[in-house]
C-alpha positions as CSV (number, residue, x, y, z in Angstrom):
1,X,11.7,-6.2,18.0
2,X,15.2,-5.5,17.0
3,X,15.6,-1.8,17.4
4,X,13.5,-1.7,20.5
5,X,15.3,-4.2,22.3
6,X,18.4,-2.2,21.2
7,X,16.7,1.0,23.1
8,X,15.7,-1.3,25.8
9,X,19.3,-2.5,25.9
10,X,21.0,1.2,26.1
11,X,18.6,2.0,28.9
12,X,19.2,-0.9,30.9
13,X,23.2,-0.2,30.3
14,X,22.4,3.4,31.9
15,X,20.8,2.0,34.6
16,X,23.8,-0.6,35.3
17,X,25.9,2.6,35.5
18,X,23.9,4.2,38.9
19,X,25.3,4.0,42.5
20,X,21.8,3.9,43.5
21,X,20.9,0.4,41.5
22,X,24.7,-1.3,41.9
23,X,23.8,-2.5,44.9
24,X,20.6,-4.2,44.3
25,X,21.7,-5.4,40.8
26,X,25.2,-6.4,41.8
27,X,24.7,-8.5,44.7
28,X,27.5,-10.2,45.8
29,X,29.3,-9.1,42.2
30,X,26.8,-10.7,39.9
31,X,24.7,-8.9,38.2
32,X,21.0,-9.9,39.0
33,X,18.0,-8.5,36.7
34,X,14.8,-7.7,38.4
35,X,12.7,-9.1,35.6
36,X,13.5,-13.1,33.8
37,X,11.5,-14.6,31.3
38,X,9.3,-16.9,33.3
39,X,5.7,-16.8,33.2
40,X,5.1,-18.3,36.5
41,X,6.2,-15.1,37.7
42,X,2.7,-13.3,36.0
43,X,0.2,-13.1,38.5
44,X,-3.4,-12.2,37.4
45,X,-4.9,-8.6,37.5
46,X,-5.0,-5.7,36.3
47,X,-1.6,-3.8,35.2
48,X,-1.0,0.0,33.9
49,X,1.5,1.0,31.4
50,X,4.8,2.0,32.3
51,X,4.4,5.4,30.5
52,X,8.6,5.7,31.1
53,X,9.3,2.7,30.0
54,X,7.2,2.1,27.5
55,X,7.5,3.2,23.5
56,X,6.0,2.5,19.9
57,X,9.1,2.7,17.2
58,X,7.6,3.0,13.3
59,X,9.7,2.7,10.5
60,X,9.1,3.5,6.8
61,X,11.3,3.1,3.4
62,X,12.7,6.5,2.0
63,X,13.3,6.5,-1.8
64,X,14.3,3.1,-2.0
65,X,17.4,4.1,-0.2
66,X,17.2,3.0,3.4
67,X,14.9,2.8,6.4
68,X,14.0,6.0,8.2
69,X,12.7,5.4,12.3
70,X,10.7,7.9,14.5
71,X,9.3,7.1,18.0
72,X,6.1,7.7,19.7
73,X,6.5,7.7,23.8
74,X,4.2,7.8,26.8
75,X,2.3,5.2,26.1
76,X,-0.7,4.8,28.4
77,X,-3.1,1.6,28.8
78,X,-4.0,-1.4,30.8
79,X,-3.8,-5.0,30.3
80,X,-5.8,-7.3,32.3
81,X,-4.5,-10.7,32.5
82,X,-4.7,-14.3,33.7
83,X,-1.9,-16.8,33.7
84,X,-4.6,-19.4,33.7
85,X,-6.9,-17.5,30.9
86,X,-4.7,-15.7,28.2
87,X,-6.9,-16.2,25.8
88,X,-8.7,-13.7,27.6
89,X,-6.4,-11.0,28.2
90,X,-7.2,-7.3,27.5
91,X,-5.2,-4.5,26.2
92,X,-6.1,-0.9,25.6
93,X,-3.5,1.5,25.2
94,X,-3.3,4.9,24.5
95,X,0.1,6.8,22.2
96,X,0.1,10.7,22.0
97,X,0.6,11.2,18.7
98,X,1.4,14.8,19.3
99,X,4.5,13.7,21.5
100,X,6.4,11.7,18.0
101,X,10.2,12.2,17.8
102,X,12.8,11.6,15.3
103,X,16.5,12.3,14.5
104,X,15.6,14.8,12.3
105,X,14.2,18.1,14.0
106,X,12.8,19.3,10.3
107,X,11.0,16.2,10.0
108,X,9.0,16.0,13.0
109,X,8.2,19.8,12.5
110,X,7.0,18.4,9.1
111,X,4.8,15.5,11.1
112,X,2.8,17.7,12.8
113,X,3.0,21.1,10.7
114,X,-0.5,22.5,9.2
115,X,-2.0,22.2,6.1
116,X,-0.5,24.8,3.8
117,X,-3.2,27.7,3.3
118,X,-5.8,25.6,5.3
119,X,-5.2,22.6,3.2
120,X,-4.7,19.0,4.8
121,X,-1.7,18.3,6.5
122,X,0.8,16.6,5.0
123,X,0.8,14.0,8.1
124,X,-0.8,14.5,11.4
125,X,-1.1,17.9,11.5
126,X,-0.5,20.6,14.9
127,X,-2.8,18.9,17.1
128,X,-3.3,15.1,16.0
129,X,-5.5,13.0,18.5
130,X,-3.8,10.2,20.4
131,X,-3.9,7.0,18.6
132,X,-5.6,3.7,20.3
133,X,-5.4,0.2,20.3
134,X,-8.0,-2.0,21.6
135,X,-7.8,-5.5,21.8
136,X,-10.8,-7.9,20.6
137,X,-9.0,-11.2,20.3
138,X,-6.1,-13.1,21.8
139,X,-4.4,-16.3,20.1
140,X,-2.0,-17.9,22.0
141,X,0.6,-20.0,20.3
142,X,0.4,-23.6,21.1
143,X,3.7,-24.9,21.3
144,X,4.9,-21.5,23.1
145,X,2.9,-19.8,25.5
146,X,5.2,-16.5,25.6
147,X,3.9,-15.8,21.9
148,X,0.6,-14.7,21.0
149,X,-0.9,-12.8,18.1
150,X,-3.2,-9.9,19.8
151,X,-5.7,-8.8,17.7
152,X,-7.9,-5.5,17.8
153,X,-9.0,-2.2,16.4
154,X,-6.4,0.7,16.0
155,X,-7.9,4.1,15.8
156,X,-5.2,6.4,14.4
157,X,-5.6,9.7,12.4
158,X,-9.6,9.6,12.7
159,X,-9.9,6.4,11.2
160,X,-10.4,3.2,13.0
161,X,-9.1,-0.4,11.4
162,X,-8.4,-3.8,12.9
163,X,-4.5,-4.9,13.1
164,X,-2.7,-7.9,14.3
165,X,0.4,-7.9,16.3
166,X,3.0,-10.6,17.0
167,X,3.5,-10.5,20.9
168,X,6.1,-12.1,22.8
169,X,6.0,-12.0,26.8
170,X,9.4,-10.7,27.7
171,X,10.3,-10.7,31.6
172,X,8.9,-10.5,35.1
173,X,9.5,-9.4,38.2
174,X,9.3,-7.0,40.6
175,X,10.6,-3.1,39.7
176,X,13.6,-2.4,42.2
177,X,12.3,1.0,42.7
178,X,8.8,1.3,43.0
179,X,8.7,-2.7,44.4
180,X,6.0,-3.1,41.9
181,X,4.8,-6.6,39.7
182,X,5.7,-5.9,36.2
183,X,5.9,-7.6,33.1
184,X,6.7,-6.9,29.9
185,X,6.0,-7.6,26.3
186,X,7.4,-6.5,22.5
187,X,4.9,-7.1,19.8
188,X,5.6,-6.2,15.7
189,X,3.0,-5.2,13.1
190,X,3.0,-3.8,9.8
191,X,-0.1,-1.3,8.6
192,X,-0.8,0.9,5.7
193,X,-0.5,4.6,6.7
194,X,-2.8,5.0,3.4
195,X,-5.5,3.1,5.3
196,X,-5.2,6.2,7.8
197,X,-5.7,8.6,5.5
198,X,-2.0,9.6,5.4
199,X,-0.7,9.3,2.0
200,X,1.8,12.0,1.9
201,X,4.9,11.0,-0.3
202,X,3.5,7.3,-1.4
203,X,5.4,5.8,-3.0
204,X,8.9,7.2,-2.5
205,X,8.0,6.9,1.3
206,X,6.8,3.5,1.8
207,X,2.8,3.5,2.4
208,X,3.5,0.2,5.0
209,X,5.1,1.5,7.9
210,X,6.8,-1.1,10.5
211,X,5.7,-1.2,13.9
212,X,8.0,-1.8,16.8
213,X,6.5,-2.2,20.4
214,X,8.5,-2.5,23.7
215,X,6.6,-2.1,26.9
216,X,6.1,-2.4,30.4
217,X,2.6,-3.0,32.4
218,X,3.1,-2.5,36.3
219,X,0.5,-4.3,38.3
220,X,-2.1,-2.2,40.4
């Protein structure tokens, strides 16, 4: 959750810096944040992604050397929720594959570049299918209900395998824009891209890739 929050973090400093926020935000000369982390703000129903606010950071080891980070964005989904029930929340969300970014404009060519002569791509390919998440299972943590460990089936590159992620309930509030109930949630996992049928490079780039997830759900 560390580099997301530090995205999360520049963001929010941007949005500090508008004339058109200041005065909501800065009431009185304190600075007042729409969303705090108190649960008995969550209210049950059904909530949407934040699509602009929402994002999947992956990370993978290159050569033994250091880390290397890329981003997927425009996360879609819904999560259906009762403060009374978590056990039974749901979450289904969508990441365009096809939209990944990195610092390096040669690299994310390379991501989603065809198969040489007709061949495999290295990667995704020029057209890779979104990836999905689905949730089957939700354990909350019993000594701190904010925490949870999500369960469910990822389907990314064609192939379809269950995953675990370490959730942690964030803030909430309402957004000082669109006056909407949101909340919001990071989660961590760690998969094998092998298991994905992505193999390219193993193992001078790491076959477990980190996964990083900040986002938003905006109630309905």
């Amino acid at each position: 959750m560390n580099r997301t929050t530090l995205a999360a973090a520049a963001a929010l400093t941007a949005l500090l810096g508008s004339t058109a926020l200041a005065p909501t935000l800065f009431a009185q000369g304190a600075p007042q944040l729409p969303g705090v982390k108190d649960p008995s703000r969550v209210t049950a129903g059904t909530y949407t992604a934040d699509a602009n606010h929402s994002l999947i950071g992956w990370e993978v080891n290159h050569f033994g050397f250091n880390d290397y980070y890329g981003l997927f964005g425009d996360v879609a989904g819904t999560l259906v929720i009762d403060p009374a029930n978590l056990a039974a929340a749901k979450v289904d969300v969508t990441i365009p594959v096809a939209n990944v970014t990195t610092a390096s404009k040669g690299l994310t060519d390379h991501l989603l570049r065809p198969g040489k002569d007709g061949g495999k791509a290295d990667f995704f390919g020029p057209a890779p299918a979104p990836a999905r998440f689905v949730s089957t299972a939700v354990k909350v943590d019993a000594k701190d209900p904010t925490k949870a460990m999500i369960t469910g089936d990822l389907t990314l590159n064609g192939v379809t395998k269950p995953v675990t992620f370490e959730a942690e309930f964030t803030g909430a509030g309402a957004n000082p824009f669109n006056k909407k109930a949101t909340i919001g949630f990071e989660a961590e996992a760690e998969i094998k891209r092998s298991d994905f049928g992505i193999s390219y490079g193993i193992p001078v780039v790491s076959d477990a890739v980190e996964l990083d997830i900040s986002v938003a759900f905006e109630k309905q």
